[in-house]
GUSEGU-6871 format. One record per residue: x, y, z of N, C-alpha, C in turn; residue in three letters. Coordinates in Angstrom, 2 decimals, padded with zeros to 5 digits. Layout:
<pts>
(pt (X,Y,Z),(X,Y,Z),(X,Y,Z),ALA)
...
</pts>
This chain:
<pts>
(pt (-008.29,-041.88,-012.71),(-007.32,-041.35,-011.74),(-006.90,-039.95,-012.14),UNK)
(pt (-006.85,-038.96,-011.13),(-006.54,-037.32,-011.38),(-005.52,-037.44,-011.94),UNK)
(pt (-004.85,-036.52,-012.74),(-003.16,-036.83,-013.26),(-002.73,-035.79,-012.25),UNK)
(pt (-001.67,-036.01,-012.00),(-000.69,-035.47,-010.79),(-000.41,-033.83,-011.50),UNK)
(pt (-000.04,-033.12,-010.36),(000.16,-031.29,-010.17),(001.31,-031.36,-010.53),UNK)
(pt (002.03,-032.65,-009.48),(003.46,-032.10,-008.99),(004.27,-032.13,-010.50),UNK)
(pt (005.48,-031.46,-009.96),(006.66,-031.35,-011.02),(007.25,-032.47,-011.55),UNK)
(pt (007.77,-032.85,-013.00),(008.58,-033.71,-013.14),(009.83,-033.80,-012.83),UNK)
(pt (010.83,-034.87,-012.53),(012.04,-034.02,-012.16),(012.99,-033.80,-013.22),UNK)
(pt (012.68,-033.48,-014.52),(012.97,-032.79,-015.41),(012.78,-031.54,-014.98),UNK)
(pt (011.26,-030.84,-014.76),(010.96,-029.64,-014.43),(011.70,-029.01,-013.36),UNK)
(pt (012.13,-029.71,-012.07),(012.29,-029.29,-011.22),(013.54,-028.93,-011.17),UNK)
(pt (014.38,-029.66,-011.73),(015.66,-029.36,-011.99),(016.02,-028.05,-012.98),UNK)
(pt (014.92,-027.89,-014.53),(014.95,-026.95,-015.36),(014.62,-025.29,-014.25),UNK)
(pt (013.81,-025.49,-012.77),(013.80,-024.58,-012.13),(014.52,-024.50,-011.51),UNK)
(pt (015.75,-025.46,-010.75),(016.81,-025.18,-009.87),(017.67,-024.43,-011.07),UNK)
(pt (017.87,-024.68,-011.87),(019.00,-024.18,-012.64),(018.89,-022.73,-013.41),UNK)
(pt (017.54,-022.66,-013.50),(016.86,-020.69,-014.09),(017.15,-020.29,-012.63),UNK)
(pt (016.70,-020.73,-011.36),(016.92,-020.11,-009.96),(018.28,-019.83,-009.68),UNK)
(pt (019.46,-020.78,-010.37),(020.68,-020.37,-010.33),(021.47,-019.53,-010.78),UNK)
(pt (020.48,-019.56,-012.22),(020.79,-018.26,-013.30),(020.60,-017.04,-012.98),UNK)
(pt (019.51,-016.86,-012.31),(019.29,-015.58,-011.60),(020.42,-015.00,-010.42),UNK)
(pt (020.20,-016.30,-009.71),(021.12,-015.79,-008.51),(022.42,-015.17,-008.80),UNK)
(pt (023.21,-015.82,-010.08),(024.27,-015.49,-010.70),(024.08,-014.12,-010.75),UNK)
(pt (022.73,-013.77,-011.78),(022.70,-012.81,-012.32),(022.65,-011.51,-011.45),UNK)
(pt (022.05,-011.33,-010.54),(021.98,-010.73,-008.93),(023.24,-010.47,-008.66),UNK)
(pt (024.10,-011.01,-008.68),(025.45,-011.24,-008.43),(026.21,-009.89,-009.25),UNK)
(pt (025.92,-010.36,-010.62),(026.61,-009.71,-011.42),(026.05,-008.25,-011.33),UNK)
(pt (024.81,-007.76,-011.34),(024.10,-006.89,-011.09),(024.87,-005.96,-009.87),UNK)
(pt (024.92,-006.60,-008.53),(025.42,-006.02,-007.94),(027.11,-005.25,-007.97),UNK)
(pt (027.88,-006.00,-008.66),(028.54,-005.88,-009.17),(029.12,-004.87,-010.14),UNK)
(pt (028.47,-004.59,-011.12),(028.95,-004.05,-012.24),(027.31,-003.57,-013.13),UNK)
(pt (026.56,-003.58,-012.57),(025.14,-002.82,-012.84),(024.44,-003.89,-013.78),UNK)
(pt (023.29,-003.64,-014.08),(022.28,-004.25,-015.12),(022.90,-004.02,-016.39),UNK)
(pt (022.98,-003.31,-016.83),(023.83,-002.81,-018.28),(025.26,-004.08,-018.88),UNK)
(pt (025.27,-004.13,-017.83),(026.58,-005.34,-017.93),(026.29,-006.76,-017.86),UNK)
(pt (025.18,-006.92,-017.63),(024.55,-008.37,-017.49),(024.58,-009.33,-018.62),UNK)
(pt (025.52,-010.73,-018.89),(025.84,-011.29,-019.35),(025.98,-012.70,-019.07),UNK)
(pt (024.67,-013.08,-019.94),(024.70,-014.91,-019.78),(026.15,-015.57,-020.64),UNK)
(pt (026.70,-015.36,-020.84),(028.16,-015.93,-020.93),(029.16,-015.54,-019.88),UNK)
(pt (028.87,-014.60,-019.75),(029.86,-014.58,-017.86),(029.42,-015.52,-016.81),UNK)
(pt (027.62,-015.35,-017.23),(027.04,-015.91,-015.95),(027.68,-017.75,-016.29),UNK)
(pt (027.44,-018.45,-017.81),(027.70,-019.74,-018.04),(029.03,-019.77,-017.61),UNK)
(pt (029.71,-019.22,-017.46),(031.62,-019.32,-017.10),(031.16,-019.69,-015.71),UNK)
(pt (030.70,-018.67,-014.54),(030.88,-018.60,-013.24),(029.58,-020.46,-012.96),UNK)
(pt (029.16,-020.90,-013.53),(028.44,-022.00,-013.64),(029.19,-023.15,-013.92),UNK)
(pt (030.03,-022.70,-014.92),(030.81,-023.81,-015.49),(030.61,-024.46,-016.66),UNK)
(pt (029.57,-024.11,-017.14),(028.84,-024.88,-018.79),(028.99,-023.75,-019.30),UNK)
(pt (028.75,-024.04,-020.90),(029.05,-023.25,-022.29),(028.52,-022.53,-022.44),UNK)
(pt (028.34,-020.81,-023.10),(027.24,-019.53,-023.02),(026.00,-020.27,-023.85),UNK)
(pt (026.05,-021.31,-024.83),(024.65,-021.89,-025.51),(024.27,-022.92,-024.98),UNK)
(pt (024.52,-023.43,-023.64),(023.45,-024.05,-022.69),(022.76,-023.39,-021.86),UNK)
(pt (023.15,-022.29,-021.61),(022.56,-020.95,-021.07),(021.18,-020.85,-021.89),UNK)
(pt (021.18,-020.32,-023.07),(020.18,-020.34,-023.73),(019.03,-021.56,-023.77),UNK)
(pt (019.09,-022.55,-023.24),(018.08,-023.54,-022.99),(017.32,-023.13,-022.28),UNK)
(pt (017.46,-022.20,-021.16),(016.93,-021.67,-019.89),(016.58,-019.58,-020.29),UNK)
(pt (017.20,-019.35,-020.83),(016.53,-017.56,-021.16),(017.00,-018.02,-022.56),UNK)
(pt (016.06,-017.03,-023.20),(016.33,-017.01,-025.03),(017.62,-015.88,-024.95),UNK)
(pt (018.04,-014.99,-023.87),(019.09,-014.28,-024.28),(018.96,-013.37,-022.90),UNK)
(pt (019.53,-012.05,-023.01),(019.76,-011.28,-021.55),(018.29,-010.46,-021.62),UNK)
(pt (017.48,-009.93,-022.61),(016.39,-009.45,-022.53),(015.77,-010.13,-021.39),UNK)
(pt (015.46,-011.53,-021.87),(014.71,-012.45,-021.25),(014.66,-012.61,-019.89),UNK)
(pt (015.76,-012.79,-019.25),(016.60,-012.24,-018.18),(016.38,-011.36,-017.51),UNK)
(pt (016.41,-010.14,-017.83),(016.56,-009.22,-017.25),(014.52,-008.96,-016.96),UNK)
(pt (014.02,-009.31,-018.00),(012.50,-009.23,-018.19),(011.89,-010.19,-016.43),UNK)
(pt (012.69,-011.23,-016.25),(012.84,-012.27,-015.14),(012.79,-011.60,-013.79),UNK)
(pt (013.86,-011.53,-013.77),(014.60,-010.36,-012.73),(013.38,-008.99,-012.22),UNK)
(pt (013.24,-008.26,-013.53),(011.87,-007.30,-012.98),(011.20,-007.74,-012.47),UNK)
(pt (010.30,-009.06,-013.53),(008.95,-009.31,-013.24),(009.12,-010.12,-011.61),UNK)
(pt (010.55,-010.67,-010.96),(010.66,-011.17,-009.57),(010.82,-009.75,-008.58),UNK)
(pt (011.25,-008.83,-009.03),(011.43,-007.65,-007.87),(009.95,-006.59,-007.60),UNK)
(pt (009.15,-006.53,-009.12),(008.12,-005.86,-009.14),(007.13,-006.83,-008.45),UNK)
(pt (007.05,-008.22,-008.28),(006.04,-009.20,-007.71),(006.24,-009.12,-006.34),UNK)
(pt (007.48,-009.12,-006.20),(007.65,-009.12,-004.77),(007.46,-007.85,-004.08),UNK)
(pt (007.49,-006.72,-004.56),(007.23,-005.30,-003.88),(005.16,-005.70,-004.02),UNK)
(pt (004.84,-006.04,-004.95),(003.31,-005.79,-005.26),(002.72,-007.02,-004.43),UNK)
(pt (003.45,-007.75,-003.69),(002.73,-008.68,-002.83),(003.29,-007.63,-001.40),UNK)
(pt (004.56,-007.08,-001.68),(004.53,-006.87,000.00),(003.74,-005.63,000.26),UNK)
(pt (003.11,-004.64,-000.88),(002.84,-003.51,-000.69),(000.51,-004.33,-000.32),UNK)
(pt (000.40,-005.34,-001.12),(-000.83,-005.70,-000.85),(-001.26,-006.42,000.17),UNK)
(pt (-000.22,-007.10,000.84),(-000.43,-007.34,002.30),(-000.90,-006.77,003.30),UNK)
(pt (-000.07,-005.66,003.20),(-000.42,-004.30,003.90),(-001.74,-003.66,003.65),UNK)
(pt (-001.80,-003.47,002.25),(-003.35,-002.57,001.90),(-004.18,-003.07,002.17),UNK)
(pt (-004.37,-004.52,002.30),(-005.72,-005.34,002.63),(-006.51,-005.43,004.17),UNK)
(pt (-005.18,-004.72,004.96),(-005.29,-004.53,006.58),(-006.54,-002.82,006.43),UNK)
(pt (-006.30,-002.45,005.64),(-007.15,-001.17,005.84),(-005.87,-000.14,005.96),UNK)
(pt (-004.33,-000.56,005.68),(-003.48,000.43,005.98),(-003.45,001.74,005.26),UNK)
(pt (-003.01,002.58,006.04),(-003.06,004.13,005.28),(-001.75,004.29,004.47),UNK)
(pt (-001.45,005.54,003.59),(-000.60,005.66,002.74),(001.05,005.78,003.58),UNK)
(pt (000.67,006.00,005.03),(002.11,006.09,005.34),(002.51,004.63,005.75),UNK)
(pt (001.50,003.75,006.20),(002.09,002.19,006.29),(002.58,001.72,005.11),UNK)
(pt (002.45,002.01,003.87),(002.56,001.67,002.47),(003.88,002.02,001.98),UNK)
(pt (004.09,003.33,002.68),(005.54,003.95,002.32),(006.36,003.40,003.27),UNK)
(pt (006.17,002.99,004.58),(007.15,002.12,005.30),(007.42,000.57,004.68),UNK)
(pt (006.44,-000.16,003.94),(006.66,-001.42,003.19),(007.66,-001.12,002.12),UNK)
(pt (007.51,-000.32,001.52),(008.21,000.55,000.17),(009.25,000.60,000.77),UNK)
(pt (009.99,001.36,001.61),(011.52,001.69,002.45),(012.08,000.28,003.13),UNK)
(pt (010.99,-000.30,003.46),(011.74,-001.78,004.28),(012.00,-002.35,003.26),UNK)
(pt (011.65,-002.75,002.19),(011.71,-003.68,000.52),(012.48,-003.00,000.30),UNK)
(pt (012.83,-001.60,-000.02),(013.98,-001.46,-000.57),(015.09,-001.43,-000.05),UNK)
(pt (015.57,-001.33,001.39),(016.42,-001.28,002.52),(017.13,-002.94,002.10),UNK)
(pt (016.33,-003.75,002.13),(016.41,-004.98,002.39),(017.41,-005.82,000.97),UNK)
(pt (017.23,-004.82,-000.49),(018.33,-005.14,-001.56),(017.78,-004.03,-002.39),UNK)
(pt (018.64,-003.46,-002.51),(019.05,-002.09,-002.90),(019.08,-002.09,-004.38),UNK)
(pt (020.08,-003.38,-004.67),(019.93,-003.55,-005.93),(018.78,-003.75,-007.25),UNK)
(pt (017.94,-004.54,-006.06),(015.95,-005.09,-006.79),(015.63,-003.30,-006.51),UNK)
(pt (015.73,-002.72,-005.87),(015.34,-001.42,-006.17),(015.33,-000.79,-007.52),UNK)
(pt (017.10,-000.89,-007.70),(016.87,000.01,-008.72),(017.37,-000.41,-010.27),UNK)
(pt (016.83,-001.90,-010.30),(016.60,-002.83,-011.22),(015.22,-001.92,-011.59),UNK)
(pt (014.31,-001.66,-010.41),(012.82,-001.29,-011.45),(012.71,000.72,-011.29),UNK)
(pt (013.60,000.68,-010.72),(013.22,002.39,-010.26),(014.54,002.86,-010.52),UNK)
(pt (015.51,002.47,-011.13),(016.71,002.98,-011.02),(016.86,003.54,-012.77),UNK)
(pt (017.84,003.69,-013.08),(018.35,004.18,-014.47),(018.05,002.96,-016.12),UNK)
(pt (017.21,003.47,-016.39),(017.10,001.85,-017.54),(018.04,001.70,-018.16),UNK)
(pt (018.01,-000.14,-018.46),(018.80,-000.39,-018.92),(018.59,-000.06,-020.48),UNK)
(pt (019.94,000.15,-021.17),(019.88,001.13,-022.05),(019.47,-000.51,-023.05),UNK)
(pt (018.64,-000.31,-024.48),(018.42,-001.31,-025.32),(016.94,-002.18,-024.66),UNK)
(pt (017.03,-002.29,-023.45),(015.71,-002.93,-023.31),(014.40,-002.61,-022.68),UNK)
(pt (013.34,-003.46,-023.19),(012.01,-002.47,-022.97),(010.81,-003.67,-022.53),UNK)
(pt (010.87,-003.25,-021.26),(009.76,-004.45,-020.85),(008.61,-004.31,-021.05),UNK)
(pt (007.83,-005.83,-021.12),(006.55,-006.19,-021.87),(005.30,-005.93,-021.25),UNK)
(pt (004.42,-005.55,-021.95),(002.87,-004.88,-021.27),(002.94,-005.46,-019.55),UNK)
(pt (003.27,-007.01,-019.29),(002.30,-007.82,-018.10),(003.96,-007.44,-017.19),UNK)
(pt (004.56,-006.51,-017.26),(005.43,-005.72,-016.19),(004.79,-004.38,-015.60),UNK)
(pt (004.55,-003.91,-016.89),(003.50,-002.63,-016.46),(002.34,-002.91,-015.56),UNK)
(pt (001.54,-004.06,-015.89),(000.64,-004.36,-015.03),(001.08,-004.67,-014.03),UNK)
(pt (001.84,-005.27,-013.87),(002.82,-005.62,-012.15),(002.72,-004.49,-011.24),UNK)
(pt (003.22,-003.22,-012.00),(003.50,-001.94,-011.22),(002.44,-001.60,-011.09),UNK)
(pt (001.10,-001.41,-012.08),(-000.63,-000.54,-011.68),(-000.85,-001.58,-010.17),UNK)
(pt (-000.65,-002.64,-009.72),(-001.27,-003.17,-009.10),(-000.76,-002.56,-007.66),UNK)
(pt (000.63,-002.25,-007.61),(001.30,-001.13,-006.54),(000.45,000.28,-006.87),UNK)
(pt (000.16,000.97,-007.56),(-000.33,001.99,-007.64),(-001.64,001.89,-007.34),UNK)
(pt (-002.44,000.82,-007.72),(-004.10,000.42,-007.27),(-003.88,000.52,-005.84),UNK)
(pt (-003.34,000.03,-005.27),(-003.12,-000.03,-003.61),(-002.91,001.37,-003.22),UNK)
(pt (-001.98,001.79,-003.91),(-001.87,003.34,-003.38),(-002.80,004.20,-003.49),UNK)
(pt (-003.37,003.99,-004.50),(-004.76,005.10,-004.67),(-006.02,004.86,-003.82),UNK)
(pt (-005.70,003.59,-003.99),(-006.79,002.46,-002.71),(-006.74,003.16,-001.35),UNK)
(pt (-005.17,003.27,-000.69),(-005.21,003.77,000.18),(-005.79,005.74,000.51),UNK)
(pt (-005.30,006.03,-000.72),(-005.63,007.80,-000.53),(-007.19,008.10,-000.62),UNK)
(pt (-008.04,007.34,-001.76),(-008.63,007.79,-001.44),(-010.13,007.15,-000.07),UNK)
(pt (-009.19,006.34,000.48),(-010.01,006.21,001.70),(-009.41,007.31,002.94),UNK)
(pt (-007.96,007.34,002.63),(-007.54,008.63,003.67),(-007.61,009.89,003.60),UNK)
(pt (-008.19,010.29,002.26),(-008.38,011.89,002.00),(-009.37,011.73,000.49),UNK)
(pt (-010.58,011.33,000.79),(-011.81,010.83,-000.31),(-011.45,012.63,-000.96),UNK)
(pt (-011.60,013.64,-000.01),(-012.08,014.92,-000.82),(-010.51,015.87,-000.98),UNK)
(pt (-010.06,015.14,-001.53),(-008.55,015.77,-001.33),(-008.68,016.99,-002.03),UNK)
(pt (-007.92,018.29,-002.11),(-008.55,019.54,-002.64),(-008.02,019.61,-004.30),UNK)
(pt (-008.88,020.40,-005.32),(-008.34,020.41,-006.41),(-007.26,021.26,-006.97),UNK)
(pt (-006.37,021.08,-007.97),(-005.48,022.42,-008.01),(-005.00,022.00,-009.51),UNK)
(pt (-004.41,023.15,-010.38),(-004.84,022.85,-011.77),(-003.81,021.44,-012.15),UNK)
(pt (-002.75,021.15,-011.42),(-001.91,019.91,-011.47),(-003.25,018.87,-011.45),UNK)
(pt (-004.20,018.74,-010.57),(-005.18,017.44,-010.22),(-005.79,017.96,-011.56),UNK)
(pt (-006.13,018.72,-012.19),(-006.99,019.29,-013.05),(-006.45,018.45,-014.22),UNK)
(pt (-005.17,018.41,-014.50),(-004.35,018.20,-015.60),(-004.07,016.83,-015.10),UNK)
(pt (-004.26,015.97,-014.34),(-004.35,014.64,-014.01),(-005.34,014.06,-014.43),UNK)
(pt (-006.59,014.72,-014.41),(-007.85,014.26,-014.81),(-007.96,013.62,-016.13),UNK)
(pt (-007.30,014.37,-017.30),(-007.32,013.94,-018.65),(-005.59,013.00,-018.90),UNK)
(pt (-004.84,012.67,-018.18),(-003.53,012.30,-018.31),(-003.34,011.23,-017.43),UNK)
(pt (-004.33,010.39,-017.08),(-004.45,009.51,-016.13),(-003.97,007.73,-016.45),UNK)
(pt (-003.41,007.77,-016.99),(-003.31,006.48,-017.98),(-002.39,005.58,-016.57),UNK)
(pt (-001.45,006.39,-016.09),(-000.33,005.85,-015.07),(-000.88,005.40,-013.99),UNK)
(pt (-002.52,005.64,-013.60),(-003.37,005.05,-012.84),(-004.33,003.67,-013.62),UNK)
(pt (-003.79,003.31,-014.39),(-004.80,002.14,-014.69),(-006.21,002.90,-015.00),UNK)
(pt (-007.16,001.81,-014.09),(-008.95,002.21,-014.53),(-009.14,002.39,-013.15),UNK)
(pt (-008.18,002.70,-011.89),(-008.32,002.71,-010.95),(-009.56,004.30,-010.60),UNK)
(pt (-010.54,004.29,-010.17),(-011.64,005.58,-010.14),(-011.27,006.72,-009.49),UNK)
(pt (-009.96,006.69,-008.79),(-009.67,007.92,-008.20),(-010.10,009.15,-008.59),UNK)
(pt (-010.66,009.91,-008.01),(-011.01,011.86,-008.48),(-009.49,012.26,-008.75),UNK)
(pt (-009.57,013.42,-009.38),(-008.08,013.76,-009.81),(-007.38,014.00,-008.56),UNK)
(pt (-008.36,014.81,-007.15),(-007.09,015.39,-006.30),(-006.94,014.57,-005.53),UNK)
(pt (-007.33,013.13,-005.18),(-006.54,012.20,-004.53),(-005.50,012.00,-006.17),UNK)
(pt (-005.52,011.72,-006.82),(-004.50,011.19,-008.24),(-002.86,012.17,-007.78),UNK)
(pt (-003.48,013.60,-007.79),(-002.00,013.81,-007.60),(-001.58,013.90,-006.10),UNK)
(pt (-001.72,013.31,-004.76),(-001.62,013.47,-003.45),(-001.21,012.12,-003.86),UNK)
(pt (-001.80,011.73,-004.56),(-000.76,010.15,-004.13),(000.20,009.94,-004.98),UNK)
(pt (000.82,010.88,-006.37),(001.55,011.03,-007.52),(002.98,011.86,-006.67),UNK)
(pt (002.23,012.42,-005.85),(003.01,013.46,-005.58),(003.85,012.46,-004.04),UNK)
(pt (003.11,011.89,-003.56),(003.89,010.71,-002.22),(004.54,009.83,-002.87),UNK)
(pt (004.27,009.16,-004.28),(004.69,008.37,-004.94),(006.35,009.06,-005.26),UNK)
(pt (006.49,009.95,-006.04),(006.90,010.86,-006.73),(009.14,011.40,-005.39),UNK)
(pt (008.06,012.08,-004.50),(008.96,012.21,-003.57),(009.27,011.47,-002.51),UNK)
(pt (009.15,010.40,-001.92),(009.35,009.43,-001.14),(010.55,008.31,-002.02),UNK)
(pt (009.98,008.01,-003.51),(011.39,007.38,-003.98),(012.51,008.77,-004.46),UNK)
(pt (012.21,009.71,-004.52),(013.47,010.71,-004.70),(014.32,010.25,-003.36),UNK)
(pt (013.73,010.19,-001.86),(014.40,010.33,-001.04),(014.94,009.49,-000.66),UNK)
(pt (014.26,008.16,-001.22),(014.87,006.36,-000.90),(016.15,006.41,-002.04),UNK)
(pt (016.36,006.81,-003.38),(016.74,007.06,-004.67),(018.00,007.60,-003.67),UNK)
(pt (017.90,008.68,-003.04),(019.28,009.33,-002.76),(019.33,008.42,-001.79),UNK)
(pt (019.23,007.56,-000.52),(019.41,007.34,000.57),(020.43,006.20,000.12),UNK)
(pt (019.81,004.87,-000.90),(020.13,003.90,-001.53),(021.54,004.05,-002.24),UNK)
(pt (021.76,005.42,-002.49),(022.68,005.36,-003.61),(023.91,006.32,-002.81),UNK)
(pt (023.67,006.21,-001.44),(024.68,006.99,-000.74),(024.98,008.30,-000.20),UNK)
(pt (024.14,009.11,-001.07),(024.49,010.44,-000.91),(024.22,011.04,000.24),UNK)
(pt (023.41,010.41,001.27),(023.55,011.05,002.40),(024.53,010.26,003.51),UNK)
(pt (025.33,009.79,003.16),(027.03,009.31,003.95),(027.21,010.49,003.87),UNK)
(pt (027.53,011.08,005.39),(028.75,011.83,005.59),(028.03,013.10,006.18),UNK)
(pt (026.55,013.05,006.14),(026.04,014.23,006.36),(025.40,014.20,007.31),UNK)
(pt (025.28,013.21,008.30),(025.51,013.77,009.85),(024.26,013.47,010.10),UNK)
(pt (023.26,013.16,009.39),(022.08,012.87,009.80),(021.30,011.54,009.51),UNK)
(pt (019.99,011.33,010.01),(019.36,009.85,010.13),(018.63,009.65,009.28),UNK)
(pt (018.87,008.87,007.48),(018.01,009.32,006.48),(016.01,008.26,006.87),UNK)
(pt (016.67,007.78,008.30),(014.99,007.22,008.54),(014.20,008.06,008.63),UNK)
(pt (014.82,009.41,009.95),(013.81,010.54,010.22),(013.82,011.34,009.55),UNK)
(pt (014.56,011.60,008.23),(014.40,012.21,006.93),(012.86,011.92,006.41),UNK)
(pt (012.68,010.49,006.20),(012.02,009.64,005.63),(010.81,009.90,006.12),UNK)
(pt (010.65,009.58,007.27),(009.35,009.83,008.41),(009.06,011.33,008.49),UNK)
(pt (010.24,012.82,007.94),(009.67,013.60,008.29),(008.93,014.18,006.88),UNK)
(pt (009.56,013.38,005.72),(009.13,013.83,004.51),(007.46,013.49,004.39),UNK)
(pt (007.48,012.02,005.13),(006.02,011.37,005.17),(005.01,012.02,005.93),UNK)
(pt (005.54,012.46,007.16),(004.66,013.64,007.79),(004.39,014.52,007.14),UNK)
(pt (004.83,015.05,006.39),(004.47,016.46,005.66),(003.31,016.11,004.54),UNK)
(pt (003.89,014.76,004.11),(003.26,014.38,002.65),(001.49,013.95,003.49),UNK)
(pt (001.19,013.25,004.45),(000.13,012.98,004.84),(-000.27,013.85,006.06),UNK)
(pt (000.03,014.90,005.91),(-000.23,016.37,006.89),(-000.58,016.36,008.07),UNK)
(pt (000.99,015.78,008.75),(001.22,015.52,010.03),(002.13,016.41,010.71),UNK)
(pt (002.87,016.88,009.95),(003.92,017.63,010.39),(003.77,018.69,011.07),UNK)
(pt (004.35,018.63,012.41),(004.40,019.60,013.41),(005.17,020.74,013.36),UNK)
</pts>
């Protein structure tokens, strides 16, 4: 007889309760930033002791390592959905703005200010090449002969931030460079700074993208 997939309900419960931990932690995040993140606040707002906490994360590293590796998975599934349609680099940057629109905070958990003391593990980095594989995926089917300039030149030997992905250097920096300024402009949009200034940071967004994929009228 096959032995069974499903969960024990030991397991299942050990996952309702890390799923709770998080949610807490989200909480607190929003709150009072990543920097402040604390599995003994979080065990208070739970109701059990800060060292039953630890049954479930070895400590806030662990945690916070959680938290990435759920916001970077979820951008790198919603950004490969898209790429697999044949989409071009500006459908890619609209997945990018809707994901981040949608919690502000998972934004800038991975793109925002690090948290000071911790340093995530190689298979996070790989999380992120797999967003960047897509992106290069996309450029160089939308601009194979993109032109060279001594920046692509100096990409050529400094390429590490692309994985083993084969890009030629001058798609590398056309898509470094969309990469690059599109979160500057989500970076300010997210964090407020355009309250008050009278304008629509979507058609900001759309006109920065026109320019970046040389549309702009």
């Amino acid at each position: 007889m096959a032995k069974s997939d499903a969960a024990t309900p030991r397991e299942r419960y050990r996952a309702q309760v890390r799923a709770e931990i998080k949610q807490h932690a989200w909480e607190q995040i929003a709150t009072a930033g990543a920097s402040a993140l604390s599995l003994n606040a979080i065990a208070k707002r739970m109701g059990v002791s800060g060292p039953a906490l630890y049954r479930y994360f070895a400590g806030r590293d662990e945690l916070i390592t959680e938290l990435i590796r759920d916001a970077y998975r979820s951008l790198a599934d919603a950004v490969h959905a898209t790429a697999v349609t044949g989409a071009d680099p500006a459908a890619l940057a609209h997945v990018l703005r809707d994901w981040a629109l949608a919690d502000p905070h998972r934004y800038f958990l991975i793109y925002g200010t690090p948290v000071p003391g911790y340093h995530a593990p190689d298979e996070i980095t790989g999380i992120s090449q797999e967003i960047m594989a897509d992106l290069l995926t996309a450029w160089t089917a939308f601009e194979p002969d993109a032109p060279a300039s001594p920046f692509a030149a100096h990409l050529a030997d400094h390429r590490d931030w692309a994985g083993d992905h084969p890009a030629p250097p001058g798609v590398l920096r056309r898509a470094l460079a969309f990469w690059t300024r599109l979160h500057g402009v989500l970076s300010l949009e997210l964090a407020g700074h355009f309250a008050g200034m009278g304008f629509d940071p979507a058609l900001l967004f759309r006109a920065e993208l026109d320019g970046l994929v040389g549309r702009e009228g």
